[in-house]
C-alpha positions in Angstrom: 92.4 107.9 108.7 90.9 109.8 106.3 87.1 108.8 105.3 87.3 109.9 101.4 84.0 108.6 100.9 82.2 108.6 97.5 84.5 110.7 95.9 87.5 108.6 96.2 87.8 105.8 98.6 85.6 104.2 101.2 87.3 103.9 104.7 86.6 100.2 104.3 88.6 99.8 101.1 91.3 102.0 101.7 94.3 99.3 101.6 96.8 98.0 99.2 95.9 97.8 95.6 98.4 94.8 95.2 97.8 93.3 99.2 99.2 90.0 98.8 97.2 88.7 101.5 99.5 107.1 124.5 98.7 108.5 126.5 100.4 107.7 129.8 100.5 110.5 132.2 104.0 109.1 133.3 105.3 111.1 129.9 103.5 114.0 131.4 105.2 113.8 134.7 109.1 113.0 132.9 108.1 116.1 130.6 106.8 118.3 133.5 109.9 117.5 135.3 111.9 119.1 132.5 110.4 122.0 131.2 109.7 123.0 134.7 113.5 123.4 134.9 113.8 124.9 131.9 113.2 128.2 131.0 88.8 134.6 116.2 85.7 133.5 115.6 84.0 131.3 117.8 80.8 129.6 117.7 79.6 128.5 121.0 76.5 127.0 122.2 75.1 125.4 125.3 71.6 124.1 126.8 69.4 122.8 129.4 69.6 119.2 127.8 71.5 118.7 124.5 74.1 121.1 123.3 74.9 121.9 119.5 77.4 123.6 117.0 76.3 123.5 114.0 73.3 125.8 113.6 71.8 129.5 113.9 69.1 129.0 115.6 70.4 126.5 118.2 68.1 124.2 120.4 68.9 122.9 123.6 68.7 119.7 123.1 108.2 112.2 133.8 110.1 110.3 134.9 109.4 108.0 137.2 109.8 104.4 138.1 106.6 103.9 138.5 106.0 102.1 135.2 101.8 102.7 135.3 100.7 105.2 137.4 97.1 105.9 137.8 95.7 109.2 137.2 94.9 111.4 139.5 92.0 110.8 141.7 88.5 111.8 141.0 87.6 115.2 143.0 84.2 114.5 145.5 82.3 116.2 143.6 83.1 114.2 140.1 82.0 111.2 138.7 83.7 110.1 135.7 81.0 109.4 133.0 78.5 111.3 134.8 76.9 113.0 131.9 74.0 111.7 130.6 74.9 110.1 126.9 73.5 111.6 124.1 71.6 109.8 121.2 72.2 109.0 117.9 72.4 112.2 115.8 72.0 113.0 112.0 71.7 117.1 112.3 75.0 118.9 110.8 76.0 119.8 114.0 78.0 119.1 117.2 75.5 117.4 120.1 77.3 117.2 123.3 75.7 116.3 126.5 73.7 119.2 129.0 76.7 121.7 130.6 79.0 121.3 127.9 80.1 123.8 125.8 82.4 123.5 122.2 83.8 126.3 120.5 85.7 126.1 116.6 88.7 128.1 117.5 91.1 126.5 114.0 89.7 125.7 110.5 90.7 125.1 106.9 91.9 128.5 105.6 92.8 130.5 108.6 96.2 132.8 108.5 99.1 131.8 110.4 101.2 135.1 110.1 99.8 138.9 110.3 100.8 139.3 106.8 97.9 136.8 105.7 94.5 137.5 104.6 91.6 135.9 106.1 90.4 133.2 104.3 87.4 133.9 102.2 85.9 130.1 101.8 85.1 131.0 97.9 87.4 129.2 96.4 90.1 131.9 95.2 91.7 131.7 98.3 96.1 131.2 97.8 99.5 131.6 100.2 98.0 127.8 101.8 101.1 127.1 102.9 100.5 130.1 105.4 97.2 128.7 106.5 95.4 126.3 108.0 95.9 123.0 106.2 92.4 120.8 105.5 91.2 117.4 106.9 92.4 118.3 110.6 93.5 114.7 111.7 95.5 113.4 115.1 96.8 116.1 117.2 98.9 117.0 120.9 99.2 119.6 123.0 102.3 121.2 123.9 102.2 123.9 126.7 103.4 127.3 127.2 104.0 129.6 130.3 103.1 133.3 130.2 106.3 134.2 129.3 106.1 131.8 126.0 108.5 128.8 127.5 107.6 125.5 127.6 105.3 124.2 130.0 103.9 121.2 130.8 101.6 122.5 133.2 100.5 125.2 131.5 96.3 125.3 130.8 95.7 128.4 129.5 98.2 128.6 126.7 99.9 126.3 124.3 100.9 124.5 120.9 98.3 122.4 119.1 100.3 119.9 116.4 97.9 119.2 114.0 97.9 116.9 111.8 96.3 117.5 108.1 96.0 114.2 106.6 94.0 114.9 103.1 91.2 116.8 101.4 87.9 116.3 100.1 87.9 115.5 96.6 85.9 113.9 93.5 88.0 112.5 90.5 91.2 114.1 90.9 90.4 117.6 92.0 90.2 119.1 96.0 87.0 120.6 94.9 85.9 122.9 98.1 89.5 124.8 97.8 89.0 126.0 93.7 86.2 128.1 92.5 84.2 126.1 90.4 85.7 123.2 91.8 88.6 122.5 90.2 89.7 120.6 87.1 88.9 116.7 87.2 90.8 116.3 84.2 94.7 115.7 83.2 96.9 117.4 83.2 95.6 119.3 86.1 96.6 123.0 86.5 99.7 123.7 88.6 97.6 126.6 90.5 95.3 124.0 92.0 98.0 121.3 92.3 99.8 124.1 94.4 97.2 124.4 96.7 96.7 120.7 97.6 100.3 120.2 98.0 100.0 122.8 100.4 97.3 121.4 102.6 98.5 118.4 103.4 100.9 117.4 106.0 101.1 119.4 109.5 100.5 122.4 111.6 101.9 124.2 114.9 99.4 126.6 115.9 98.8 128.2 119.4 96.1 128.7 121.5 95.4 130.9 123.9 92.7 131.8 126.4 94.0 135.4 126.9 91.2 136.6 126.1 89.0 134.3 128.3 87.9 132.5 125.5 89.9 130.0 123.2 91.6 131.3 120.4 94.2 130.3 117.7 96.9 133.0 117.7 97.4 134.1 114.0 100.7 136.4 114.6 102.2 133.6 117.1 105.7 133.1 116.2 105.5 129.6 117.1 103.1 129.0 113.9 104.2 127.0 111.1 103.4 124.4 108.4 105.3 121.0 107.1 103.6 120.3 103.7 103.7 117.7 101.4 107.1 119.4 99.9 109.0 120.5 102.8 112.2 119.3 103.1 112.9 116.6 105.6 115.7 114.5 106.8 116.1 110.7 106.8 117.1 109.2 109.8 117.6 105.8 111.6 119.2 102.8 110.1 118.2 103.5 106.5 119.7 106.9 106.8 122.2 107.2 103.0 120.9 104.3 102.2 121.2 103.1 98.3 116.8 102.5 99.0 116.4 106.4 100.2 118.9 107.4 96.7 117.1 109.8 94.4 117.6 112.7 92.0 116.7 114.9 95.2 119.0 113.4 97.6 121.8 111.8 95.9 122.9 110.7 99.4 119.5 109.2 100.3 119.9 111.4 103.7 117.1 114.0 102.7 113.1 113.5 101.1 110.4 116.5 100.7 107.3 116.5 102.4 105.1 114.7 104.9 102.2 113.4 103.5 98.3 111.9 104.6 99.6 112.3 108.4 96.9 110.9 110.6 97.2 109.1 114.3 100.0 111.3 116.6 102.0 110.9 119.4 104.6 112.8 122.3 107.7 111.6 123.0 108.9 111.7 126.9 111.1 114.4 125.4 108.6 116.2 124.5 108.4 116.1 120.8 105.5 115.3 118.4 105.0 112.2 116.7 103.1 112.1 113.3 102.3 108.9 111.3 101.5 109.3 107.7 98.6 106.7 106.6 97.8 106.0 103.1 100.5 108.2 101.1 101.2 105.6 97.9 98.4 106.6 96.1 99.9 110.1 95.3 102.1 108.3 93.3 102.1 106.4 90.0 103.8 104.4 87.9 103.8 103.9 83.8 103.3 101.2 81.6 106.8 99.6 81.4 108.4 100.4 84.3 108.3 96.8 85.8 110.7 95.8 82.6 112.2 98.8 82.9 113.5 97.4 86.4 114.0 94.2 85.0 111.4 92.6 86.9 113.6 93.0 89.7 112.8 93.3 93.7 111.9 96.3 93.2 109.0 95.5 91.7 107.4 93.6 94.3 108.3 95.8 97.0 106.1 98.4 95.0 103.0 96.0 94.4 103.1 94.8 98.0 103.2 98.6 98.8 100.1 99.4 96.3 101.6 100.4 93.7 101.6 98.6 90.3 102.7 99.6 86.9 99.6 101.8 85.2 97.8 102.9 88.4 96.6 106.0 88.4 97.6 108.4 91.6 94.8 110.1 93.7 95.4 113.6 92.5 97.3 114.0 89.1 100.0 116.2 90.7 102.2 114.4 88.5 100.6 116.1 85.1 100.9 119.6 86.3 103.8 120.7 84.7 107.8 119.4 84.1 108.6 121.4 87.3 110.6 118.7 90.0 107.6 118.8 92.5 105.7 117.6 90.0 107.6 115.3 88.3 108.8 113.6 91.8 105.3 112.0 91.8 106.1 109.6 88.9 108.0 106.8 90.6 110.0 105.5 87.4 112.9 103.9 86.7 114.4 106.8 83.8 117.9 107.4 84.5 120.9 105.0 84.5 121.3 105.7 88.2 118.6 106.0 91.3 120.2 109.7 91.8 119.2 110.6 88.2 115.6 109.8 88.3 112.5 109.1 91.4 112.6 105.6 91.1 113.2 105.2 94.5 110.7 108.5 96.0 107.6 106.0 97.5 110.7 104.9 99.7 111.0 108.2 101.3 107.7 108.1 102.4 105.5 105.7 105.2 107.1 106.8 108.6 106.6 108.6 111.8 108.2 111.7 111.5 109.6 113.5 114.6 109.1 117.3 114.8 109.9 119.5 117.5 106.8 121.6 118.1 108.5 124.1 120.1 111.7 125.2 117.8 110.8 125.6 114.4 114.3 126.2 113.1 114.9 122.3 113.7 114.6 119.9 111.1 112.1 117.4 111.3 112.9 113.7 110.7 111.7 110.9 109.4 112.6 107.6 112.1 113.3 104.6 109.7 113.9 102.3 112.6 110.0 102.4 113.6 108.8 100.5 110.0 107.2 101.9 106.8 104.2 100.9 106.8 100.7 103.1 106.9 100.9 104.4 110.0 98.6 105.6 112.4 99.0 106.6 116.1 103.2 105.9 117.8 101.9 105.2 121.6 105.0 105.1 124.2 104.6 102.0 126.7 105.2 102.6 130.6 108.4 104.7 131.0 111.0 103.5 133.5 114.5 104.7 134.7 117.1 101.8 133.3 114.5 100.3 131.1 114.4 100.1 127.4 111.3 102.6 125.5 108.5 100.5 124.1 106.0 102.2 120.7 103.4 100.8 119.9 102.4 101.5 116.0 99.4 99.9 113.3 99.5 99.7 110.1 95.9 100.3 108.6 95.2 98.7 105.9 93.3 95.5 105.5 94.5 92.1 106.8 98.4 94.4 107.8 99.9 93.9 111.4 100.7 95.2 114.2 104.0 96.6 115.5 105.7 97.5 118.6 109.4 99.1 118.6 111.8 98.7 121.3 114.6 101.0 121.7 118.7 99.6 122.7 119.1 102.5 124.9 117.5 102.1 128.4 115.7 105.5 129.4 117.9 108.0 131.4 115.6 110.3 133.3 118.6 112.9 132.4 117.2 112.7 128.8 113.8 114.9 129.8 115.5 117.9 130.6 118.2 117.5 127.3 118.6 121.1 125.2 118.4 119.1 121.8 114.8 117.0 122.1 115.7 115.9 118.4 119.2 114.8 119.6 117.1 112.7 122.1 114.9 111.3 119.8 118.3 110.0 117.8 119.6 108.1 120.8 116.1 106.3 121.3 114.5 106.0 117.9 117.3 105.5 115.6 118.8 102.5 117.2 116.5 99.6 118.4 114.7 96.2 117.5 111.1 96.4 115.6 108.5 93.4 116.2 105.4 92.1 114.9 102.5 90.6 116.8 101.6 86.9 116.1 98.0 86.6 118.5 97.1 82.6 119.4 94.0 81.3 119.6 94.5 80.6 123.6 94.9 84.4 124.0 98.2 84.4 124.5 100.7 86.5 121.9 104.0 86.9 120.7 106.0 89.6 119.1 108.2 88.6 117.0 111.8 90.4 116.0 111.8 91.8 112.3 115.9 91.0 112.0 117.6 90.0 109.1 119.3 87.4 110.6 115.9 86.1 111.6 115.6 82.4 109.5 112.1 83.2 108.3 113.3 86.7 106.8 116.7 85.6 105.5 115.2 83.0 104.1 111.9 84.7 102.2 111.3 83.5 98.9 109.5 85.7 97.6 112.2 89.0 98.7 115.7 88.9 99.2 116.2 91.3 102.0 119.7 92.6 101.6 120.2 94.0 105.3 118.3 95.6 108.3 117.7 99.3 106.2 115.9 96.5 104.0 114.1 94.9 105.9 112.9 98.5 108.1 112.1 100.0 105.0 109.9 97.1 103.7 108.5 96.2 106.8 105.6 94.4 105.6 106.9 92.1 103.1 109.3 91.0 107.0 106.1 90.9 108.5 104.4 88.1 105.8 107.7 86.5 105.9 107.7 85.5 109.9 103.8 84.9 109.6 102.3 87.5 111.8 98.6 88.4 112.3 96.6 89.6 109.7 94.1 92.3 111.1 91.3 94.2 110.9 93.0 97.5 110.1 94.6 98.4 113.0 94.5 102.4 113.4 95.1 104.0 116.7 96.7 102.9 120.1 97.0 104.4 123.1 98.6 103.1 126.6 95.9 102.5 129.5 97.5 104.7 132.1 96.1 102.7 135.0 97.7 99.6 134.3 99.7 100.0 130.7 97.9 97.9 128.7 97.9 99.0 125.1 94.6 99.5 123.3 94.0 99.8 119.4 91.5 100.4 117.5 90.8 97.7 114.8 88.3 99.8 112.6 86.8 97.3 110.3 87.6 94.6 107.4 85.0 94.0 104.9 86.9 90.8 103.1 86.3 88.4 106.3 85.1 85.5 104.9 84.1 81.9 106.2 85.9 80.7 103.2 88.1 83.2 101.6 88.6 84.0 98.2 92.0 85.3 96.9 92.6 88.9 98.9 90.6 87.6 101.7 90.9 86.6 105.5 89.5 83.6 106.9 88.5 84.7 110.6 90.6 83.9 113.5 90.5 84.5 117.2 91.4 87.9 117.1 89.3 89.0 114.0 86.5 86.5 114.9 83.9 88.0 113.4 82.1 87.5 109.7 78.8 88.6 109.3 76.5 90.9 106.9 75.4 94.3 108.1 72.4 96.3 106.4 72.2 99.4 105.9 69.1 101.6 104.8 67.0 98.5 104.3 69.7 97.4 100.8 72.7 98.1 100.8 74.7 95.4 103.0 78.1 94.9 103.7 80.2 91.9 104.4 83.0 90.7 106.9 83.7 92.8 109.9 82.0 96.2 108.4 82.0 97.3 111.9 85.4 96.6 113.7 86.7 95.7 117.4 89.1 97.5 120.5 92.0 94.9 121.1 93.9 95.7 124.1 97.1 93.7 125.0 99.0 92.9 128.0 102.7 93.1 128.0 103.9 89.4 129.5 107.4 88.5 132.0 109.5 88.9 128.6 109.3 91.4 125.9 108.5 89.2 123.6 105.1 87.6 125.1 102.0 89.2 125.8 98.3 88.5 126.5 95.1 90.2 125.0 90.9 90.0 124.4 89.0 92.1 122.8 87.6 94.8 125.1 84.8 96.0 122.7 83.5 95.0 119.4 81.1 97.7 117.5 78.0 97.0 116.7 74.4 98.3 116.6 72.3 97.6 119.7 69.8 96.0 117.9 72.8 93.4 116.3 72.5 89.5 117.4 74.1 89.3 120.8 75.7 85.9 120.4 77.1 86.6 117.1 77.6 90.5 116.4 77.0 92.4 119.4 79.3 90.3 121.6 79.8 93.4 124.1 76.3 93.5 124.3 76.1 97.5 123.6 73.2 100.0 124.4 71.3 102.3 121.9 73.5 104.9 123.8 76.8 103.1 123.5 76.2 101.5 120.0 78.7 102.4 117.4 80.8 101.2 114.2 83.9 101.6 113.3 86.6 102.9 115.9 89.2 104.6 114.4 90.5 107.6 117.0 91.7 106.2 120.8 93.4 107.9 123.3 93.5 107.6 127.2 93.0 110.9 129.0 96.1 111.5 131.3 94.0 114.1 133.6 90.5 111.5 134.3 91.9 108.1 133.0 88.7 107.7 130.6 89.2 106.2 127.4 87.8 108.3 124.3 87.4 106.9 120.6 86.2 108.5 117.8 84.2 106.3 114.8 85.7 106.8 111.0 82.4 104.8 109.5 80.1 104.4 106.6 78.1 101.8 107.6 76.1 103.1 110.4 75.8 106.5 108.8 72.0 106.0 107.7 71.0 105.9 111.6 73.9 108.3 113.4 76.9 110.6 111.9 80.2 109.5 113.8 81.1 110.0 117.2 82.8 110.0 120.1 82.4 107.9 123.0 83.7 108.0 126.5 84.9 104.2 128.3 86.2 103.0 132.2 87.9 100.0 130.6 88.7 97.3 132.7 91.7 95.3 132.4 92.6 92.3 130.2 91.2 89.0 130.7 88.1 90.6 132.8 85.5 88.7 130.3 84.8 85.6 128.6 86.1 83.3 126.1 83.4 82.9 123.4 82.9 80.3 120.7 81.7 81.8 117.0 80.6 78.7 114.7 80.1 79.5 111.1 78.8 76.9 108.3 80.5 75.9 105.9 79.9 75.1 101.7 81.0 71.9 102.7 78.1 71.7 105.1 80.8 71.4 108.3 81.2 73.9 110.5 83.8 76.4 111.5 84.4 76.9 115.7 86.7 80.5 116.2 86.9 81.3 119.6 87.5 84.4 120.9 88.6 86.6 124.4 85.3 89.0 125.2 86.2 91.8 127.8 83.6 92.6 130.8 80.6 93.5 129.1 80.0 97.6 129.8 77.6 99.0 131.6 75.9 102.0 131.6 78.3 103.5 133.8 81.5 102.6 132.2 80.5 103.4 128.5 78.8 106.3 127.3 78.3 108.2 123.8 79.7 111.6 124.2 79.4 113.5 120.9 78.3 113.4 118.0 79.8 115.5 114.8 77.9 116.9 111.9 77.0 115.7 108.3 79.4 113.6 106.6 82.4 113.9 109.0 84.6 111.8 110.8 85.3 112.5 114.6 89.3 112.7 115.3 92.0 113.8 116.8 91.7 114.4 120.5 94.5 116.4 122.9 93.8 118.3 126.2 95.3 120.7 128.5 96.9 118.9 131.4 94.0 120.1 134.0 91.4 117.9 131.2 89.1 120.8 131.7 89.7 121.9 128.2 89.7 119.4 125.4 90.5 119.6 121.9 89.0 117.5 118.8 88.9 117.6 115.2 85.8 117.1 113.1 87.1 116.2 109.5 85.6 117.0 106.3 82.2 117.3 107.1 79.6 117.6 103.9 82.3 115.4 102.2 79.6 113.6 100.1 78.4 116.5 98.2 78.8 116.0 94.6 81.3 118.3 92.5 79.0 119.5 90.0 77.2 121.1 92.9 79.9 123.4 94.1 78.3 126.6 92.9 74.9 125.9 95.0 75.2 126.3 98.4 71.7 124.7 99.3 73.3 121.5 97.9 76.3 121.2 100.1 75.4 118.4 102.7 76.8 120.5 105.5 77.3 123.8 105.4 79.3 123.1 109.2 81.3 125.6 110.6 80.0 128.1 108.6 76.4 127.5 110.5 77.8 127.4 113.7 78.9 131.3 113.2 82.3 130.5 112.3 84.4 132.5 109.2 82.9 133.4 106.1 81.0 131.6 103.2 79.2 128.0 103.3 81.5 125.7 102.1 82.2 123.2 104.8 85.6 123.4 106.4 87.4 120.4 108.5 88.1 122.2 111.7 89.7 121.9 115.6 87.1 122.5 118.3 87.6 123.3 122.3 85.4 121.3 124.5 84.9 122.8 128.0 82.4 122.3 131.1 79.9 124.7 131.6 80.9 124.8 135.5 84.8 124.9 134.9 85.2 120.6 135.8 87.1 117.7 133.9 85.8 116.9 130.7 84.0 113.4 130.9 82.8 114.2 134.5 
């Protein structure tokens, strides 16, 4: 989920180089059942009107069978939404509505262990892989008792898995973490290739309001870090399988590292779920390699997967030296055997990986069975006693599906209380049936098996699936094979906790056309849209530059389902019958969703904007919504013109229009971030969000001038040392002790 902006990659063209075309507080209650048995620096700021982080001188401004069950009920003295929304905001700072207070409590940088130093923000910082990782992404909280058992009650003190998906960086080089910026040249210097490998992947951190206010605890013993070369074990049904083979793991049962992890989730066994997003760019290919393979299957597994022969990787980790963490970068067919060479490496990475937040002496694993795909958020449907587990997963990249796994084992209540949560996570995530979504045009759906004995598949021309590990590991090329919906990069999902629909954030798809060209997607009536958006008075984008909520109902088999659209983004000011089709406020107006998760304490439904398109009017947000339920709205024709001078009729499924009730803006982040990552304690009255690589559009050659940087964010908000801005968590709490969102 990781805006790179000008220095890499748009968030609107993040996809495949070679594309050939939740929350549910019933977890909560399964998990409290179990563990019950079972044994800094901080800026804050607050106002009379407007609250902001961000600058000196600050201005007011378990198991149950219920399969759905609502949250709990809204005290008298509540009302959900009843902050007044804040406005659009382009300050490097954190706006928040009158009586709310945020606090950074975690940044890039800061020690996990007593023996680290504290992180001087100049650019010589080292020992990374004992610190806070950069571009804080998804995130869950796991919580502790006073005694340091887990506790899913707790509110006071707990584990924040954190996700850290990338770092800022201009041609090649993570400039903020090197002195002078780094070396934007090959080969790049193994010191500085160090470092980045370092920052990437995930963190375990706790928290703590011992104190009275919230802290990260360096010395906790619960700390740690998965980077992008810790070792990690293969599991599910391509598990030793010849596809996972390399020099590494002979056996294909192990890989290293855990890379550009974004969207989260939290088993009903209380583990933590991490999806890694757009990872096949680290890696490259030379010249010759497709002959090398003979022209084989191989190859165009790897161009449907964004890799072709000759393309550079993102970072030139490879060049840094002839060491194997290096070297494992280059995905090349050298050796006369897969275990003599890393032809096979991109293979070991695209999954969710499980991780037991509480024990790290466990080995984390990577669950085959869910797809390789980009992956964002892994939402759990309704959780019922005899039934099967439902995950709902998207794959963001541009005109990719979505996904929904089902496990063969029906849920045993027995299983929230097991000793071995990973052992758990075998039984259910190892051994199940993965599905794609087709959507109709009558707003009906269907999810449709990914099996190898499924005709379409078996019978794919254009790959030769040789048996389910296959067809798991190359999900995608499955998914064009049975014809499933091509969307609008779907990131996040999250389970409606009300009534278990399943929500996800479709952030945007500028190659919507009327008439597509090669690469494009003609619209249809779940990606209905195709228009041109301005920004700044020039610069205009194409397609769906500013993206759409789907939310689906599960129908009377587990294959069926219906769904609509419950908002699409837009600006206020957009054409109501053809852009603005939820007919949004100035205070509700925004572009690109991206971050989406149900709150199991209030019910309300936050998401977070990853954009570039409305940036010349607002930086991204975070709103707060009291969906409905599917099929509230109205069917709506879109007609487009055609070359031909015909006409092209889509129509599409328009949820309830909001009102200004049931949709407000929240917050709003400072310069250049993206808003992300959201997790809460199980009270809601503390909430936790990242605010990713703020000032990322400063330009490398201005690394020594502080007065350049386009945010200088936390560092103005009284938070660590120097000015170079750091991607960091935040604590959100009520000025008079309530729910967050009341």
């Amino acid at each position: 989920m990781d805006k790179t902006g000008k220095h890499s990659l748009q968030r609107d063209d993040i996809d495949n180089a070679d594309h050939n075309s939740s929350g549910n507080p019933t977890f909560d209650a399964v998990l409290q059942a179990r563990l019950s048995r079972r044994n800094i620096l901080r800026g804050t700021v607050g106002g009379a009107a407007t609250a902001l982080l961000g600058s000196l001188s600050l201005t007011a401004c378990g198991g149950s069978d219920d399969p759905a069950p609502t949250p709990p009920p809204v005290a008298p003295t509540e009302t959900l939404l009843g902050f007044t929304a804040v406005g659009k905001s382009l300050a490097d700072s954190v706006v928040l509505p009158a009586g709310y207070t945020a606090s950074v409590i975690y940044a890039l940088g800061d020690p996990l262990t007593a023996a680290t130093g504290a992180y001087n923000n100049d650019g010589n910082d080292t020992d990374f892989e004992n610190r806070a990782g950069d571009h804080h992404d998804g995130m869950e909280w796991f919580g502790l008792d006073a005694d340091g058992a887990p506790s899913a009650s707790a509110t006071e003190r707990g584990l924040l898995a954190v996700n850290h998906e990338a770092t800022t960086d201009e041609q090649k080089s993570s400039f903020f973490l090197h002195a002078d910026g780094g070396t934007a040249t090959l080969p790049r210097p193994a010191a500085e290739v160090d470092k980045e490998l370092a920052i990437h992947g995930i963190a375990v951190v706790e928290v703590s309001k011992a104190s009275g206010d919230w802290a990260y605890v360096q010395d906790s013993t619960f700390n740690q870090r998965l980077t992008a070369i810790s070792e990690i074990e293969i599991a599910g049904p391509a598990r030793g399988h010849a596809l996972l083979v390399t020099k590494y793991s002979t056996d294909g049962t192990l890989t290293r590292g855990t890379l550009n992890n974004c969207g989260t989730g939290k088993t009903p066994w209380g583990t933590f779920l991490t999806g890694e997003e757009n990872w096949f760019g680290y890696f490259t290919r030379p010249v010759g390699d497709d002959a090398a393979r003979g022209n084989d299957k191989s190859v165009t597994a790897l161009k449907r997967y964004g890799r072709s022969e000759g393309a550079a990787s993102r970072h030139g980790w490879e060049t840094a030296g002839a060491d194997d963490k290096y070297a494992r970068w280059i995905n090349a067919l050298t050796g006369a055997s897969a275990s003599e060479d890393y032809r096979n490496e991109l293979n070991g990475m695209g999954y969710i990986v499980e991780v037991d937040a509480y024990d790290k002496t466990v080995a984390a694993k990577k669950r085959t069975g869910l797809g390789r795909f980009a992956h964002e958020s892994a939402a759990f449907g309704a959780v019922t006693e005899g039934e099967p587990l439902s995950v709902y997963m998207g794959d963001d990249s541009r005109g990719e599906y979505i996904y929904k796994y089902v496990s063969n084992a029906a849920w045993d209540a027995a299983d929230a209380e097991a000793a071995d949560r990973m052992a758990v996570g075998d039984k259910y995530l190892d051994d199940g049936k993965l599905y794609v979504a087709k959507f109709n045009a009558d707003g009906s759906g269907e999810w449709v098996e990914l099996a190898v004995a499924n005709a379409d598949i078996a019978g794919y021309s254009t790959y030769d699936f040789a048996d389910q590990a296959d067809v798991v590991v190359h999900a995608r090329l499955a998914a064009d094979a049975v014809g499933a919906t091509k969307m609008d990069r779907p990131e996040w999902c999250s389970t409606n906790p009300a009534n278990g629909e399943v929500y996800f954030a479709l952030t945007n798809n500028t190659r919507r056309r009327v008439e597509p060209a090669a690469g494009e997607f003609a619209p249809d009536s779940a990606n209905p849209r195709v228009y041109t958006d301005v920004k700044g008075g020039s610069s205009t984008s194409e397609g769906n530059p500013n993206g759409h909520i789907m939310r689906m109902k599960e129908g009377a088999t587990v294959t069926a389902f219906a769904w609509d659209v419950y908002l699409f983004g837009a600006e206020a000011s957009a054409a109501p019958g053809a852009v603005n089709l939820s007919k949004l406020t100035a205070d509700q107006d925004f572009s690109s969703p991206d971050g989406l998760v149900f709150s199991r304490s209030t019910g309300i439904c936050w998401f977070q904007t990853d954009d570039g398109a409305y940036t010349d009017v607002t930086n991204c947000m975070m709103l707060a919504g009291l969906p409905g339920e599917q099929g509230d709205g109205e069917k709506v024709m879109l007609s487009y013109d055609t070359a031909a001078g015909g006409t092209l009729e889509v129509d599409t499924y328009v949820g309830k229009a909001p009102t200004a009730d049931t949709l407000k803006r929240f917050l709003v982040g400072p310069v250049g971030c993206e808003i992300t990552g959201l997790a809460e304690t199980p009270d809601g009255k503390a909430m936790f969000v990242n605010i990713q690589h703020p000032g990322e559009n400063t330009a490398m050659a201005d690394i020594g001038d502080a007065s350049k940087y386009t945010s200088q964010w936390p560092s103005n908000a009284g938070y660590g040392s120097g000015l170079r801005p750091r991607s960091a968590t935040i604590v959100i709490t009520k000025d008079d002790g309530g729910r967050i969102g009341t």
